[in-house]
N, C-alpha and C positions, 0 to 999 in steps of 0.2 A: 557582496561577494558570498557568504554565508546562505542567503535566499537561492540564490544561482546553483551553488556549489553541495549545500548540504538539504537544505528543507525542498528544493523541487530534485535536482539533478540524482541524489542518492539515496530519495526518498519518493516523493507524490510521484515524481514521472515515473520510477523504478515498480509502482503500486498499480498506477493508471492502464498501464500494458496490459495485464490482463483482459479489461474492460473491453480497451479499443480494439483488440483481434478477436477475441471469441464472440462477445455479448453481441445481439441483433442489430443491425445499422441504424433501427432508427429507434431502439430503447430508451428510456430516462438512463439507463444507466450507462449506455455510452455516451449519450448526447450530454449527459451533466456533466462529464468529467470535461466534453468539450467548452461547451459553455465556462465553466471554470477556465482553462488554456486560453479563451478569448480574452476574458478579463484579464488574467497575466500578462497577457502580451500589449494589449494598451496601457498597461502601467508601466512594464518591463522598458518598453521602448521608448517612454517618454526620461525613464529614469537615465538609460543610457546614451541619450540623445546628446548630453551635453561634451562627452569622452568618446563616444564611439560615431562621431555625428554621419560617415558615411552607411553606417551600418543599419544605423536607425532610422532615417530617410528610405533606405533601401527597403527594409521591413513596414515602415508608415505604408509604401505605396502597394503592399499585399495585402492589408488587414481589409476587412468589411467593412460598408456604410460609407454615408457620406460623410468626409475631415476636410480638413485644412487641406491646401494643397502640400507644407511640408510640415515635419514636426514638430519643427523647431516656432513654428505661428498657433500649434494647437493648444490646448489649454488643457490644466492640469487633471488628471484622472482620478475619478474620488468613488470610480468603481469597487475598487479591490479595495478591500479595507482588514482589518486585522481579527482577533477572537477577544472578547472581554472577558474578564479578569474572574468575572463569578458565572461564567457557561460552564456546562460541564467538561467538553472538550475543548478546554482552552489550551492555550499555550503549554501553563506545565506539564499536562498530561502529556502532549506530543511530543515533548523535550525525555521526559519517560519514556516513552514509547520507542523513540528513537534509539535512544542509549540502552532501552532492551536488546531490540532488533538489532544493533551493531553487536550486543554480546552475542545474542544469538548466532548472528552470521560468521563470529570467532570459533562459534564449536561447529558449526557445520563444514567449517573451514577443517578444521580436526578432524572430522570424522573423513575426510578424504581417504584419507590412509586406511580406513574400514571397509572401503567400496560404494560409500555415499558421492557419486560424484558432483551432484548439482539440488539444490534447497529442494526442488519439484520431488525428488525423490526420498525426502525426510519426513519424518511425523517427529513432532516437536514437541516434548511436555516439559511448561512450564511449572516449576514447582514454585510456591510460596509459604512460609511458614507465617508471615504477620500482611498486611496490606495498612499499614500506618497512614498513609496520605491518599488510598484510595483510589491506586491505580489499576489494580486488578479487578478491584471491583467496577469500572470503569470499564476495565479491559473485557471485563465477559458480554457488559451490554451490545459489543459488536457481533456477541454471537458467534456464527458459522465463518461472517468475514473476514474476523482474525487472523485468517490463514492466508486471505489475501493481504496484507496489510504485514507478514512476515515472510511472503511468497515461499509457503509451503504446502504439501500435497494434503498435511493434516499437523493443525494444532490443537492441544491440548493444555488447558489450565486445570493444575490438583494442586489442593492446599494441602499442606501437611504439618499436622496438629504436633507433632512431634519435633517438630522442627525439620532442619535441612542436614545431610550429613555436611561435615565440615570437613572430609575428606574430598571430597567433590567440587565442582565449578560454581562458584556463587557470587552475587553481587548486588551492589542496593541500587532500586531505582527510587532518588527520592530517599524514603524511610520505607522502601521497603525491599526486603532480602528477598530475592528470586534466584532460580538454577534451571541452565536447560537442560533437558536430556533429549538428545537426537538418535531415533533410532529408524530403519528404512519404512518407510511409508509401507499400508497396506493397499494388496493392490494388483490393479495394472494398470500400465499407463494410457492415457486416452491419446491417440496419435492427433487430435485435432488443438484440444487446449493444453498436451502435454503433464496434464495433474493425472498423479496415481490417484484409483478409485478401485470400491469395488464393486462399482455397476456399471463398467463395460460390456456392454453388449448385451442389456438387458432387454433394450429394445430391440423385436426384428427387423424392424424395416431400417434401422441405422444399427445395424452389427458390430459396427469396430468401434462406436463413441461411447461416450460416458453421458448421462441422465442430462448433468447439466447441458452438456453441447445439444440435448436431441432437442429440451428446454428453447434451446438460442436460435437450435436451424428448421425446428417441425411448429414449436407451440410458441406459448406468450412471452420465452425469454424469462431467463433468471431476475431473479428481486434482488436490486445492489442498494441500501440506503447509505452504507460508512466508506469503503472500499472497494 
């Protein structure tokens, strides 16, 4: 339930979107997130096969390649498998990650009432005064894609040597204390992948996109390695 509910349904799927509308049809970076969704779903369906038996039958007979004729005769999936314990992006990390991301999406929930209406139209900095278990430091290795991975127009990670005020929004991921501060993205918005930028219309022969769309629909398509 958990895997369903919280790690695909209000996380990777919520992440993945980006990928599959804007990035080129036949990129590494859409095609991987597909290929991942294949793998899920031959495990996915074997797991609920035994409680959901019409359902999963139903879905056996859509998926790819040649199977069993039903699911309930195919054999167990040893595709999908989990993250080890000494990777760098293991488990805890993401469990971090997530319980950032849920803090964060509490203040941009606030910031409603300022005229933020939707995450696309946020620039995010994350403040941290310590990184004790090394998630921030983690956190930067994904770079530029961070912002996909908190689906905003623009995130920011600043350490602050001073600490955090304690008047302010804060909270531990792990061991370590982080604060967001949401304030409106800079910008305009690209009407094709909907992210504020501020090279809209840099290119002339695509006037109304942003860099990365012109990237995805004229040249070699954006580099996605994390998100």
């Amino acid at each position: 339930m958990r895997f369903c509910s919280v790690e695909m349904g209000s996380f990777y799927l919520d992440i993945i979107k980006d990928r599959q509308y804007t990035a080129k049809a036949d990129s590494v970076a859409r095609r991987s997130c597909q290929t991942a969704l294949y793998h899920i779903a031959e495990a996915l369906v074997r797991w609920m096969a035994p409680i959901m038996s019409f359902t999963a039958d139903e879905i056996w007979g859509y998926l790819p390649g040649e199977r069993e004729k039903y699911v309930f005769t195919g054999e167990w999936y040893d595709g999908l498998f989990g993250l080890e314990e000494n990777e760098e992006f293991n488990d805890a990390f993401w469990d971090d990650v997530r319980y950032i991301k849920d803090q964060v999406n509490k203040e941009l929930e606030n910031q409603k009432a300022n005229g933020i209406k939707s995450n696309l139209e946020a620039k995010v900095t994350l403040k941290y005064a310590d990184d004790a278990n090394g998630t921030i430091k983690k956190l930067k290795l994904l770079g530029e894609e961070v912002r996909f991975i908190f689906i905003t127009s623009q995130f920011v990670i600043s350490e602050q040597a001073g600490g955090i005020d304690d008047e302010n929004i804060q909270y531990n991921a792990g061991n370590t204390t982080v604060q967001a501060v949401v304030t409106r993205a800079e910008g305009d918005k690209c009407p094709r992948c909907w992210h504020y930028t501020t090279d809209v219309g840099k290119v002339a022969e695509h006037a109304d996109i942003c860099g990365r769309c012109v990237s995805n629909i004229a040249g070699n398509g954006e580099q996605r390695k994390f998100a």
